[in-house]
Backbone bond lengths (Angstrom), bond angles and torsions (degrees), N, CA, C in turn:
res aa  C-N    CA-C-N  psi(-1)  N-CA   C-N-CA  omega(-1)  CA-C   N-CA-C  phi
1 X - - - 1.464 - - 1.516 107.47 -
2 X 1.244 103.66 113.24 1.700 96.16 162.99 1.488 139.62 -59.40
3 X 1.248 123.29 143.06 1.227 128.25 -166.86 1.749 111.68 -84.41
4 X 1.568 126.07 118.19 1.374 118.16 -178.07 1.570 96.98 -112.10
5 X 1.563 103.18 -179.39 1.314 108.25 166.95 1.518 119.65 -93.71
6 X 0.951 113.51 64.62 1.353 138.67 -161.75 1.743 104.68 -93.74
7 X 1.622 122.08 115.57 1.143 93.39 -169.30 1.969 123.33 -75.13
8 X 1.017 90.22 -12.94 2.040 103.57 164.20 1.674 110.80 -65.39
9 X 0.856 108.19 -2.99 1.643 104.90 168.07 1.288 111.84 -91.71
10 X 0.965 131.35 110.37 2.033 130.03 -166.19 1.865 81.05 -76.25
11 X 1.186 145.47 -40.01 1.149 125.68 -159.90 1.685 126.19 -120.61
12 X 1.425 88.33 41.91 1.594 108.88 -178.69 1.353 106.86 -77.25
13 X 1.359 128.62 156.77 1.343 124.01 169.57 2.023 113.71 -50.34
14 X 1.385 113.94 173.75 1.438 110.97 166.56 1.325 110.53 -65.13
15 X 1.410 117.34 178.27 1.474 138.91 -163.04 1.387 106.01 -61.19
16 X 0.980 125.50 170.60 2.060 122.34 159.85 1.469 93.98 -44.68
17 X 1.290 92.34 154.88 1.981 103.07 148.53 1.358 97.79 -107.82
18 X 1.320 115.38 155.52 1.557 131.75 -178.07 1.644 110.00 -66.98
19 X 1.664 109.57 -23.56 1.116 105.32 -154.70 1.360 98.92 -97.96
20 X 1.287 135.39 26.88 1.611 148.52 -164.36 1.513 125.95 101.94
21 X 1.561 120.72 141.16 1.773 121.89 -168.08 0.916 87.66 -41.83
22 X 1.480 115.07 153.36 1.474 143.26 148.35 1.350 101.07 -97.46
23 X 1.662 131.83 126.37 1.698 121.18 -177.02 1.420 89.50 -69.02
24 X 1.231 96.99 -177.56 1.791 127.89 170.24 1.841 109.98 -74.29
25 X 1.026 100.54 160.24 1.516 108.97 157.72 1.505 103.13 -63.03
26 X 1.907 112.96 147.53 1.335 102.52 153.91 1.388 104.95 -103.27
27 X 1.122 134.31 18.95 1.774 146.64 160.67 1.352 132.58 -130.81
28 X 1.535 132.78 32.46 0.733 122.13 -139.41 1.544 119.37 -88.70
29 X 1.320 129.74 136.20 1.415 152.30 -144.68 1.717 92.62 -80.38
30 X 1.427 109.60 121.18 1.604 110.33 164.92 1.965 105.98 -50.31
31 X 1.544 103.14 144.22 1.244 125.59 -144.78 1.905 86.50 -78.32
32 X 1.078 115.49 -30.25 1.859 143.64 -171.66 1.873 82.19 -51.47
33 X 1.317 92.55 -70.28 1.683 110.97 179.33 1.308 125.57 -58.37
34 X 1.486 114.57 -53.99 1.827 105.93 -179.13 1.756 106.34 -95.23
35 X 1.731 98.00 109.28 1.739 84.65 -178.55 1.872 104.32 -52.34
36 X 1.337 124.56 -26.90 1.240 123.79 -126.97 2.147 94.18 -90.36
37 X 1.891 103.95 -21.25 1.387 105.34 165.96 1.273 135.21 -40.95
38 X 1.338 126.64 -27.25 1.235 129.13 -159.23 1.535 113.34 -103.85
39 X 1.671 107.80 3.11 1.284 108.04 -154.57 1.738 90.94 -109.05
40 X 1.598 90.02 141.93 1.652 100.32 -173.82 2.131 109.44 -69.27
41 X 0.952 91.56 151.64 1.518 102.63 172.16 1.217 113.86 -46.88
42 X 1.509 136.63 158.89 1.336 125.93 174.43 1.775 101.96 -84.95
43 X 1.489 107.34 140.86 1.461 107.16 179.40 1.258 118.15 -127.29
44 X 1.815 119.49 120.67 0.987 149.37 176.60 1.885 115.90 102.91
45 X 1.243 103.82 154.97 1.739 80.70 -166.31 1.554 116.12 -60.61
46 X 1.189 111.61 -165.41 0.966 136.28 -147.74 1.728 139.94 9.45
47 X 1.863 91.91 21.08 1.056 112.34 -175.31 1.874 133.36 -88.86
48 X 0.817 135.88 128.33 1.823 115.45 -161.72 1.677 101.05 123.27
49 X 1.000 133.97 109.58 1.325 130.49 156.73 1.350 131.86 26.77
50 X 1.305 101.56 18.61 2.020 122.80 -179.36 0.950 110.64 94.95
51 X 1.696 141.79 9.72 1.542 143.28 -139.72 1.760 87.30 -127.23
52 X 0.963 143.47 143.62 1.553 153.04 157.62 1.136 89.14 -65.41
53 X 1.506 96.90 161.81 1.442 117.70 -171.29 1.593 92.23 -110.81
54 X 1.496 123.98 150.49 1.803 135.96 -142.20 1.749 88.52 -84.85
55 X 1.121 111.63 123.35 1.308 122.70 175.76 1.650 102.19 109.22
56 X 1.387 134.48 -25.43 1.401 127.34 163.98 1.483 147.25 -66.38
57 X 1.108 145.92 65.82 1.157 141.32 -158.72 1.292 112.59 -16.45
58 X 1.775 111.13 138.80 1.399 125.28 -162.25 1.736 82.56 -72.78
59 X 1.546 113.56 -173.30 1.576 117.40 173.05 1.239 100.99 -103.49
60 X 1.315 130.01 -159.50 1.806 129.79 -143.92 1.745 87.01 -100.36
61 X 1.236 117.24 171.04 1.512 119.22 177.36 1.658 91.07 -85.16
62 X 1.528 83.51 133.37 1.790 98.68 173.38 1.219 105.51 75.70
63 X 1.097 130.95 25.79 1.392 118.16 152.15 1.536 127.09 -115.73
64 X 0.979 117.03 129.08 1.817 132.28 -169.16 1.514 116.94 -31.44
65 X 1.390 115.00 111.55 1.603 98.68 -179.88 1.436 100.41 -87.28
66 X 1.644 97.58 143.48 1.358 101.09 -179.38 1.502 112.49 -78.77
67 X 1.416 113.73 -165.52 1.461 123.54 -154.05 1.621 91.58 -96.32
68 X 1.329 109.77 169.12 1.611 119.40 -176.41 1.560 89.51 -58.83
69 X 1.367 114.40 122.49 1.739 119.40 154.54 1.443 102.76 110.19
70 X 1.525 129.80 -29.76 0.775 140.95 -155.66 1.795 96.97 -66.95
71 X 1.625 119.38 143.54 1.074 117.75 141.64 1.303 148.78 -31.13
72 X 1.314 137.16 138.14 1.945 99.09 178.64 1.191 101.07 -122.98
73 X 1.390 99.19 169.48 1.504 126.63 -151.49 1.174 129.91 101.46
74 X 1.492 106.11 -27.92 1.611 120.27 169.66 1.991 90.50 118.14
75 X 1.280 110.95 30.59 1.560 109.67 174.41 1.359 126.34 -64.60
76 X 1.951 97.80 -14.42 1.773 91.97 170.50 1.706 126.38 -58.96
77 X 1.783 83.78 -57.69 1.239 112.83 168.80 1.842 121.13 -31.57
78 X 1.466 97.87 -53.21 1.514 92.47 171.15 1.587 117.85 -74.55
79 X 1.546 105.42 -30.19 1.502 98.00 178.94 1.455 112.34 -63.80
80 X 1.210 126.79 -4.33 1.695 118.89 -147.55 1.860 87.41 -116.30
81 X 1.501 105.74 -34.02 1.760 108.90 -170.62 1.695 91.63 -71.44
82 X 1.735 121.69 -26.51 1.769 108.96 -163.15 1.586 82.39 -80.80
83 X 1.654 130.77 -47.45 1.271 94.39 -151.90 1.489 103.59 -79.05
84 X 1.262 142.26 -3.55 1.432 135.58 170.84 1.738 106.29 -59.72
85 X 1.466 93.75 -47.25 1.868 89.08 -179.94 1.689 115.89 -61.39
86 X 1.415 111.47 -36.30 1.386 109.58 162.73 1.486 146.11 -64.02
87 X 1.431 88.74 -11.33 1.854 109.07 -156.52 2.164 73.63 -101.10
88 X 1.351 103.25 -49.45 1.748 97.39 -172.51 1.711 104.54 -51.34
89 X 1.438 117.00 -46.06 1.846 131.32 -166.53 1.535 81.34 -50.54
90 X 1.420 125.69 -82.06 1.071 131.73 -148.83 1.900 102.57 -65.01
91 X 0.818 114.24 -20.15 1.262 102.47 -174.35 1.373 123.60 -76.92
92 X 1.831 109.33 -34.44 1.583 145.66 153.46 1.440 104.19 -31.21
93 X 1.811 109.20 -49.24 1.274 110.63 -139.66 1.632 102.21 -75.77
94 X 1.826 101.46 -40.50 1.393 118.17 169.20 1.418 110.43 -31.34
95 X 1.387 103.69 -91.54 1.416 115.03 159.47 1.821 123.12 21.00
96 X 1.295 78.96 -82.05 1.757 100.39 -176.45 1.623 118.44 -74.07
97 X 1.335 70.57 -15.84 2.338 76.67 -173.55 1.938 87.68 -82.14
98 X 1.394 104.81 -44.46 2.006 100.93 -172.95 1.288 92.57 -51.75
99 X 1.285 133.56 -71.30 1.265 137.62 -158.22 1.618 117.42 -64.09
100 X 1.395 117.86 -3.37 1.167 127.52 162.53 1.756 117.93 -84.05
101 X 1.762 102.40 -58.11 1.214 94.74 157.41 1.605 138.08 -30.87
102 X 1.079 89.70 -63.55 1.685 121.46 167.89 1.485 97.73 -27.64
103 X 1.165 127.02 -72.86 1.750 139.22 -157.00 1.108 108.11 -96.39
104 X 1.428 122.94 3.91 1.437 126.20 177.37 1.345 110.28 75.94
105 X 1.113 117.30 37.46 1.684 109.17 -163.33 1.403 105.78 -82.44
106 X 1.691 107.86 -24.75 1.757 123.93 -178.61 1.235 99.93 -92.80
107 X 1.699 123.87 4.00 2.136 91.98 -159.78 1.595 91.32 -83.00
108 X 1.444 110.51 158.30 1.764 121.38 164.57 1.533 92.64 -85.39
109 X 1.500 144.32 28.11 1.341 141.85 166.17 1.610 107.71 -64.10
110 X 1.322 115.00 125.77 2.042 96.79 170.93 1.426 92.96 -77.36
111 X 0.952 90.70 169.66 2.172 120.46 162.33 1.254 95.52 -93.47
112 X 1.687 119.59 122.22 1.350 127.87 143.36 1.384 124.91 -56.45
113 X 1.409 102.12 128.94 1.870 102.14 176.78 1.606 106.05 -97.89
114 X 1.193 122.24 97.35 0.943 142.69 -167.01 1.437 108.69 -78.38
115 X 1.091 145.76 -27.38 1.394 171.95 121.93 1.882 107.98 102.19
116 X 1.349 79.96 29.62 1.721 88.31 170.89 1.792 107.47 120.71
117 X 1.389 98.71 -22.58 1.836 98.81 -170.81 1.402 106.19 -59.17
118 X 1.256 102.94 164.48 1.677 125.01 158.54 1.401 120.87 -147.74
119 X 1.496 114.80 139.21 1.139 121.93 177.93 1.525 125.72 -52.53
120 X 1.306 130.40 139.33 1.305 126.57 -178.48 1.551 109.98 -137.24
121 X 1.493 113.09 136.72 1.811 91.10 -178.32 1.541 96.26 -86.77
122 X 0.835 144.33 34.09 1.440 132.24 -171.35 1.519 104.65 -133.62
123 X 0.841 145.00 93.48 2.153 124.32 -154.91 1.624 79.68 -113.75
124 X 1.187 137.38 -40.13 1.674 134.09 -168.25 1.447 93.10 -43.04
125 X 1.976 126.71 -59.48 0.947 112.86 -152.21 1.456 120.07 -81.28
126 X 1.426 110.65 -21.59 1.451 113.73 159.64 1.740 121.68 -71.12
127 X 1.471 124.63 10.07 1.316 123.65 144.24 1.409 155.78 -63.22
128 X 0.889 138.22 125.76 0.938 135.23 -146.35 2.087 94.96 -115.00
129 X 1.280 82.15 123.11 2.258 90.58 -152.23 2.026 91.13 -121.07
130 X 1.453 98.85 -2.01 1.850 119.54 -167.66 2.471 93.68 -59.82
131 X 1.114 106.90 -67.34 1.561 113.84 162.86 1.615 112.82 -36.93
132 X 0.746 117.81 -57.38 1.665 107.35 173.72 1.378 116.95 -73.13
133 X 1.249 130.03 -57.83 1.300 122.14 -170.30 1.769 99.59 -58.75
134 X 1.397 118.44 -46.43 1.381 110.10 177.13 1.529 111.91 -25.85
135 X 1.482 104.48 -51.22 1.906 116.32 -166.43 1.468 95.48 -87.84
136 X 1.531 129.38 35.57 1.171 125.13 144.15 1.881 111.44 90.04
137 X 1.173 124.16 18.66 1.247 145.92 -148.03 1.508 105.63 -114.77
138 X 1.040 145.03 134.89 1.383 146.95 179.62 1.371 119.83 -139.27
139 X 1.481 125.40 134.02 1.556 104.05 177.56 1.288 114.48 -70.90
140 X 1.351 108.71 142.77 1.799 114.42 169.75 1.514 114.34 -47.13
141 X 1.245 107.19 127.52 1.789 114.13 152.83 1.469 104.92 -39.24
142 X 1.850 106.81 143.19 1.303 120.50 -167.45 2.041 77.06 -103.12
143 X 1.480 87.35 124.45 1.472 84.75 167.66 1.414 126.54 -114.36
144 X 1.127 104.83 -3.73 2.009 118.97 158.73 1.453 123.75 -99.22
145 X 1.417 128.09 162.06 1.482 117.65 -169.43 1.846 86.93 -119.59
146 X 1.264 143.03 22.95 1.277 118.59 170.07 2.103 80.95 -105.43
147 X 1.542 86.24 168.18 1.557 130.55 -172.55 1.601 95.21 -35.60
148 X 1.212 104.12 -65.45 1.342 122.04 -164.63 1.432 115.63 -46.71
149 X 1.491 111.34 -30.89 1.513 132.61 -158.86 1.731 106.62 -87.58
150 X 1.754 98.05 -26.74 1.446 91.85 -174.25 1.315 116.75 -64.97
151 X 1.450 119.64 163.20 1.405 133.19 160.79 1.558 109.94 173.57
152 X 2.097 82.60 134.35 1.445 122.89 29.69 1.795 103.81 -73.53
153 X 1.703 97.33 178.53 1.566 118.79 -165.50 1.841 87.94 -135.61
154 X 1.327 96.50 118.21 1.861 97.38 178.33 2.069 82.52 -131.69
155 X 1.623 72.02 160.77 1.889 95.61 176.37 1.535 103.97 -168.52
156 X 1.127 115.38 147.66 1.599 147.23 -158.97 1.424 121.93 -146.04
157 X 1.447 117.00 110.92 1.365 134.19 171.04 1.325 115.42 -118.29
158 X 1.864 125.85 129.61 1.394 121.11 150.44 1.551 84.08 -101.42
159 X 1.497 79.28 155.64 2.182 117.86 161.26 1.499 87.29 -134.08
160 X 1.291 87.55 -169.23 1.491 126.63 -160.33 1.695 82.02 -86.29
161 X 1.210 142.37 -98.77 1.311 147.30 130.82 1.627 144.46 30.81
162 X 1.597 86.57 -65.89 1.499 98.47 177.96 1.185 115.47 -138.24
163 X 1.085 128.67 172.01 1.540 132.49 -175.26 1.966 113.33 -156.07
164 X 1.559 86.47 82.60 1.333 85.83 -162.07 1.759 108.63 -94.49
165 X 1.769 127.70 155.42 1.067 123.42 179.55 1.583 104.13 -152.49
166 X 1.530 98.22 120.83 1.872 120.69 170.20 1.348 126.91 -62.02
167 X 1.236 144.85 144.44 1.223 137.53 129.95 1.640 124.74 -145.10
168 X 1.707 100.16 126.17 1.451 100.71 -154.92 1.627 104.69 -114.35
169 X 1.049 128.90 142.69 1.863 121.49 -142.14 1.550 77.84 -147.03
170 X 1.717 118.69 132.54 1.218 126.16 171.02 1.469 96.90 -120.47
171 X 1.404 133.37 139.06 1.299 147.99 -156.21 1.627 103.44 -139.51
172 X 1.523 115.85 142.03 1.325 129.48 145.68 1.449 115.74 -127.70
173 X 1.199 91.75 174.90 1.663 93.94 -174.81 1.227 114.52 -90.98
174 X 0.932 135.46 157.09 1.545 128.12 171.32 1.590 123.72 -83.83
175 X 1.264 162.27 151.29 1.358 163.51 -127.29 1.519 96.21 12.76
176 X 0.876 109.49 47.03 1.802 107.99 -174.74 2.057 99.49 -64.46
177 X 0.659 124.56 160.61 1.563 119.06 172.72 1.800 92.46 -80.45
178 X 1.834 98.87 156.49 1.507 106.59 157.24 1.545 125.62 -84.82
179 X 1.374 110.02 19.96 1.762 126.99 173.18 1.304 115.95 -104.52
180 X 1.593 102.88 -27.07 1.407 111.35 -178.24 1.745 125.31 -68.08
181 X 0.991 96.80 140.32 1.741 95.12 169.32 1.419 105.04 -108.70
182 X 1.007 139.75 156.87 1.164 159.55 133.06 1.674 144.80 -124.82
183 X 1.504 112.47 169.74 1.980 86.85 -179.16 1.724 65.61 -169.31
184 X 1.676 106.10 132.62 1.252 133.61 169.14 1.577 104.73 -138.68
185 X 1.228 104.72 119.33 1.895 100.30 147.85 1.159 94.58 -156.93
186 X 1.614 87.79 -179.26 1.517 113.90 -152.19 1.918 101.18 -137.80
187 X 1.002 98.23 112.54 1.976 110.46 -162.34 1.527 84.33 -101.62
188 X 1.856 117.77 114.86 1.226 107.27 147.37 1.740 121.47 -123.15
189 X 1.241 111.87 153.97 1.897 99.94 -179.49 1.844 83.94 -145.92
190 X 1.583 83.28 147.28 1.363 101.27 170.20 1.502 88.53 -139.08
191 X 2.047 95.40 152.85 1.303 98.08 -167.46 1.492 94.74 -132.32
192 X 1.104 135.57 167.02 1.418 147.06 171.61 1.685 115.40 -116.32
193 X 0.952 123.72 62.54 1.485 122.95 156.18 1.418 136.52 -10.36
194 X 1.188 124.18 81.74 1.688 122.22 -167.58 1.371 102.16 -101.71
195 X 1.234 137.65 -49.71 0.974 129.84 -173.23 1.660 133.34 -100.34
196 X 1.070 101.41 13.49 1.357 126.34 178.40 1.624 146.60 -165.57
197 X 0.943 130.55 119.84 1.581 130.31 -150.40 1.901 83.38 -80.56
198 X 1.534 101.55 132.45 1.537 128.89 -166.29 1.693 101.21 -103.65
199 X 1.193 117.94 -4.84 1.348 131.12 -177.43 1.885 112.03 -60.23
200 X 1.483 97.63 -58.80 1.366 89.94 -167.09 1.677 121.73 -62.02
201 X 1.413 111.37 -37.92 1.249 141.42 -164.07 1.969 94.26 -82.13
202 X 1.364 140.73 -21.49 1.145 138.55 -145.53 1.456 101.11 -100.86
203 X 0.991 119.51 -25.23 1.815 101.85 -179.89 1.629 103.16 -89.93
204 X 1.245 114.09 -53.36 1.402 119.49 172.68 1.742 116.24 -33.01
205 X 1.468 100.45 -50.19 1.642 102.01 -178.67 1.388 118.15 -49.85
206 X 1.690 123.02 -25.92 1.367 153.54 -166.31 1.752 97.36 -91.18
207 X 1.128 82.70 -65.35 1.767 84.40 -170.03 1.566 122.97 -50.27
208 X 1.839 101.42 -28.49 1.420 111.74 -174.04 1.846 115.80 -70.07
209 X 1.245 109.94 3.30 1.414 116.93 -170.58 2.209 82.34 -82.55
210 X 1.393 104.31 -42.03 2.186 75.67 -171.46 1.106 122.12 -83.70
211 X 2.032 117.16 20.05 1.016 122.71 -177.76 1.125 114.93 -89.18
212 X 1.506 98.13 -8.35 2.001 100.59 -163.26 1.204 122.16 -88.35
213 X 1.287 114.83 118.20 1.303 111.54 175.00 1.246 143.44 -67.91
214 X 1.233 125.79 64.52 1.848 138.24 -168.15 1.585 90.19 -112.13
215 X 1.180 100.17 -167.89 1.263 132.53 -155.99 1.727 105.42 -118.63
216 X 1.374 120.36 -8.26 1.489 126.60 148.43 1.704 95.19 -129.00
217 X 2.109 80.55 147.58 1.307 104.06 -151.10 1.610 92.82 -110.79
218 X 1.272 114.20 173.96 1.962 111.45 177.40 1.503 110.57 -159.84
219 X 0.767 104.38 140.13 1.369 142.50 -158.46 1.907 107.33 -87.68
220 X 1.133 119.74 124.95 1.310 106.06 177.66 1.712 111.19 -147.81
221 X 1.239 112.36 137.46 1.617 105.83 -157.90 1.958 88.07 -135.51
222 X 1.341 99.88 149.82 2.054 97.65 162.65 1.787 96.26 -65.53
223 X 1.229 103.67 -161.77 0.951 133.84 -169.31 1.617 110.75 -172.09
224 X 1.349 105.03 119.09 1.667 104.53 177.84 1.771 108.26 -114.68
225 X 1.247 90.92 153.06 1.296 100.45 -171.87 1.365 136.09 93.04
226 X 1.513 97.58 13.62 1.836 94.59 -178.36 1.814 81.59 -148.99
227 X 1.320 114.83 134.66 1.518 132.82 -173.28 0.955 130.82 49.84
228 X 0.945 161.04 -148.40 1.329 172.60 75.76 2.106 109.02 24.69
229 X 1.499 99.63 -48.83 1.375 110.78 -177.78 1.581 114.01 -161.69
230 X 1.258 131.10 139.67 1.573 124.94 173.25 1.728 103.60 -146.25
231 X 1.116 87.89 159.82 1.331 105.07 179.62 1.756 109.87 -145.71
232 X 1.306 115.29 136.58 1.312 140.39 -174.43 2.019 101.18 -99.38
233 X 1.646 110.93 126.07 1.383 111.08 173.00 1.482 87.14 -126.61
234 X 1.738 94.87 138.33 1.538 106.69 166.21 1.326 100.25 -149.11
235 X 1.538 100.17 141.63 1.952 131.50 -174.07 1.871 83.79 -63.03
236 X 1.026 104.19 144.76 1.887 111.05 153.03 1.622 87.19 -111.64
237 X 1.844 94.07 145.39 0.989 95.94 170.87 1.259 104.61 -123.88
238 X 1.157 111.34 116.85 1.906 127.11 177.60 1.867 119.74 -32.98
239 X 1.925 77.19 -42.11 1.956 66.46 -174.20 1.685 125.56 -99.11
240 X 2.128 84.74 15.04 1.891 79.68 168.15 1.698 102.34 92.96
241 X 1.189 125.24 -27.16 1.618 132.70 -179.86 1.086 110.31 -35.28
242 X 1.039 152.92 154.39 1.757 154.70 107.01 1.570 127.54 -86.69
243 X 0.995 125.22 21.00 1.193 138.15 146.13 1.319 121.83 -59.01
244 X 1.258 127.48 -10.55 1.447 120.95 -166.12 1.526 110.75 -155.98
245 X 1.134 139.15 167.66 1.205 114.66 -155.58 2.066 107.80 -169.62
246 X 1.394 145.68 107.90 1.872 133.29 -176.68 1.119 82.94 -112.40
247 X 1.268 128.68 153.22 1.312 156.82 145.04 1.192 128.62 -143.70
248 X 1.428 131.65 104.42 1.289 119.51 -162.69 1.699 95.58 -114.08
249 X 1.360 120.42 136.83 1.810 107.96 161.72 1.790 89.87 -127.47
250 X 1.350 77.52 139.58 1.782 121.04 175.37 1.858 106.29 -99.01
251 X 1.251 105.96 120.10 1.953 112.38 161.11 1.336 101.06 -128.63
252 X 1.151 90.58 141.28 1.932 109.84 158.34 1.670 118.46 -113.96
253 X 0.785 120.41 111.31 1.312 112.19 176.30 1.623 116.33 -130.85
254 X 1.416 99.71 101.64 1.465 102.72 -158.05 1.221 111.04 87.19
255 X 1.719 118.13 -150.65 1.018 141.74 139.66 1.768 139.05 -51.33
256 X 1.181 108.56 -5.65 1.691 162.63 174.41 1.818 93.82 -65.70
257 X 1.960 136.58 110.74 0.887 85.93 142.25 1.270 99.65 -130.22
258 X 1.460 142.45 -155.20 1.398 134.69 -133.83 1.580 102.34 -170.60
259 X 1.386 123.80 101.53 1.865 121.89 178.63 1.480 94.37 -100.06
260 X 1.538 104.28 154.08 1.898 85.98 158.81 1.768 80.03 -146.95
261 X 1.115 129.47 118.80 1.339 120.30 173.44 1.434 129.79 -127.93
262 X 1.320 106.86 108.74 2.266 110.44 -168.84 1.640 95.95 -85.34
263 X 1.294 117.17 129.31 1.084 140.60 163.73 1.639 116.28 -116.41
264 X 1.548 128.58 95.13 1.459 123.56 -152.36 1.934 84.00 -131.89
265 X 1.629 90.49 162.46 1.397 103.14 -171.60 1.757 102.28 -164.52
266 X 1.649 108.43 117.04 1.287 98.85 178.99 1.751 115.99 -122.35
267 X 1.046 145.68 107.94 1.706 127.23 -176.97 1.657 122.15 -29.83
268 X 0.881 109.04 160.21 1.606 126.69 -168.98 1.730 89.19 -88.98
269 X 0.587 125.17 -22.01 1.950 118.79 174.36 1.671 95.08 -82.25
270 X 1.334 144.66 -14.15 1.356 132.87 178.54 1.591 121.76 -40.66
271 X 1.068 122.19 139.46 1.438 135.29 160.14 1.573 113.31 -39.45
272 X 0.714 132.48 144.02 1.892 132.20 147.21 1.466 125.01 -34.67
273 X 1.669 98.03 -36.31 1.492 108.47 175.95 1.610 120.45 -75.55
274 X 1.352 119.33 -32.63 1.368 131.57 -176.67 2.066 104.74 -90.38
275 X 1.123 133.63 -37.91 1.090 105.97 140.69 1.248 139.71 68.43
276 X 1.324 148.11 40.43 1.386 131.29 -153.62 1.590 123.60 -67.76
277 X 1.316 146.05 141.41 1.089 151.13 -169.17 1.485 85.11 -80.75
278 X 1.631 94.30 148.60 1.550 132.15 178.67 1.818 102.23 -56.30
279 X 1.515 111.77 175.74 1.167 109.87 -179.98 1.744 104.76 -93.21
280 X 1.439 112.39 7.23 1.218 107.46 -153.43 1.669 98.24 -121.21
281 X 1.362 92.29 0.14 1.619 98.86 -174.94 1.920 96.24 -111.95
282 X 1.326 99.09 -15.96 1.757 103.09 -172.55 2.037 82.22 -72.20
283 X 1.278 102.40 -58.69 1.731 109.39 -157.96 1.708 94.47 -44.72
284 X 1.543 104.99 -25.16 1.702 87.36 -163.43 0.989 93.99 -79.91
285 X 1.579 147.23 -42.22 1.764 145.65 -145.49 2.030 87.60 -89.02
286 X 1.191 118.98 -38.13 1.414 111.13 176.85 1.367 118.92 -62.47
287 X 1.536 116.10 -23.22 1.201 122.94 -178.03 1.752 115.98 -72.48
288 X 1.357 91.13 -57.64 1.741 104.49 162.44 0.852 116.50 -59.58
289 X 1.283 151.70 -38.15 1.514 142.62 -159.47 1.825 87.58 -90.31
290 X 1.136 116.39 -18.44 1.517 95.00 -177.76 1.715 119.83 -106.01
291 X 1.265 82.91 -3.59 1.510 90.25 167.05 1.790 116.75 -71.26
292 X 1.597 90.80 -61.21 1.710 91.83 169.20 1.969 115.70 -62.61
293 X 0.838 105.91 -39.20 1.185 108.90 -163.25 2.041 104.88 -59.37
294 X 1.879 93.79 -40.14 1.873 90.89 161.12 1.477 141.10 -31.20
295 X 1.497 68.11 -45.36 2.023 98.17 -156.98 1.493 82.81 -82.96
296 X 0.629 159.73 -11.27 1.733 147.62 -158.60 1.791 88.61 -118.02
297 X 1.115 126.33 -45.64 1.535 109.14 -172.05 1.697 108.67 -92.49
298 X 1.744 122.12 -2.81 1.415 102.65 144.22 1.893 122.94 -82.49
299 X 1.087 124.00 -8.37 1.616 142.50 -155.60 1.670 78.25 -96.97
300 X 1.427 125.23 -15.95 1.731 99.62 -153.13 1.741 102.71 -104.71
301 X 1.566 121.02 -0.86 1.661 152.51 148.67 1.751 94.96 -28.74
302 X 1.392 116.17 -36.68 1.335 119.02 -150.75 1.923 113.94 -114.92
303 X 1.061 86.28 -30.13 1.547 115.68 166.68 1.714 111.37 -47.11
């Protein structure tokens, strides 16, 4: 009886291969007997023990048969050299991203524009007090020996943020009468901006003094020539007085910002000599004192 590929024959050759019939055995060995019967055809080329599969073109003379499974042409080889070039990209890429971290190259942190300042705990001594005494002004004798008593009165904070610094100057006049009362100082703070640009928010903060509705009114003008931007605040005083006197000037420079504010007060029994200066003569000595007083807290980086 001849042998077909019949699947009721337990000892027919294997299945077709896709890649063209394979004939039959014309002897074929009980399956008990040939381990090698049961084993499927190799499928697709270059697959099977380096041999093409029957119907596949052999590969070129002299060229390398690849390994069981292997691609041909040598396609492992290229698959294995791309993912090394990829596995290197990505590995580079790491690399450069740490070292970005590292340098901040990713932080959403701004950079403060510092525009030359430096912090000082001392801001009294980088003042410039030369404009007032000109207009006859002297600091008061410290007449207590605790902290509190001194003056001038300076104070100094870093944060993370800000870097803020005081200086508070109490003044009399000189030939002042012994009837007279008076009360002058002079409030200055400079601040250092680290974590935030003070720009947008800085004229508005100024401007909001002629919004207010009280019963003293203020006055607010730019100012050119000192930072980046300034602004001048002055009290009107309704009833015409000169005895008394607000002036506040505001600078920004940079990230830099800059108060200087005279608050003076003299009694109506005063001399002629004691006197308070106009608001227009305070804006000028505030103006000068903050001009020098700038230049001394970028110069103090070096100090």
């Amino acid at each position: 009886m001849s042998i077909s590929g019949d699947q009721n024959n337990p000892y027919g050759p294997p299945q077709p291969n896709p890649y063209g019939q394979v004939p039959a055995a014309q002897n074929p060995v009980p399956a008990q007997q040939n381990p090698y019967a049961q084993q499927a055809m190799p499928q697709g080329p270059g697959a099977g023990y380096g041999y093409p599969a029957p119907g596949v073109p052999a590969p070129p003379t002299g060229a390398p048969i690849g390994a069981p499974g292997a691609p041909p042409g040598g396609a492992g080889r290229g698959i294995s050299g791309w993912l090394w070039a990829v596995g290197g990209a990505v590995a580079a890429s790491a690399i450069w991203g740490s070292v970005l971290f590292a340098t901040g190259g990713f932080s959403s942190e701004p950079t403060p524009d510092l525009a030359g300042y430096a912090y000082t705990g001392d801001l009294c001594a980088d003042t410039s007090l030369t404009p007032f005494q000109d207009a006859h002004f002297k600091t008061k004798t410290n007449t207590g020996t605790a902290s509190k008593d001194a003056n001038p009165q300076h104070s100094g904070t870093q944060l993370k943020t800000l870097d803020t610094m005081t200086c508070n100057v109490s003044f009399e006049q000189e030939n002042a009468g012994s009837s007279a009362y008076s009360s002058t100082w002079l409030y200055n703070t400079a601040t250092l901006h680290r974590g935030s640009d003070p720009a947008p928010e800085f004229a508005d903060s100024y401007r909001s003094y002629e919004k207010q509705d009280a019963s003293v009114g203020y006055r607010v003008e730019a100012v050119a020539g000192l930072g980046d931007e300034a602004y001048l605040v002055t009290r009107k005083d309704e009833g015409g007085t000169s005895n008394s006197s607000y002036v506040i000037l505001g600078v920004r420079d940079g990230w830099m910002t800059y108060q200087s504010t005279w608050s003076s007060y003299a009694s109506s029994s005063s001399s002629g000599s004691s006197k308070q200066p106009t608001a227009t003569e305070v804006a000028t000595m505030l103006k000068t004192s903050a001009t020098e007083t700038l230049k001394r807290l970028q110069n103090s980086r070096s100090r």
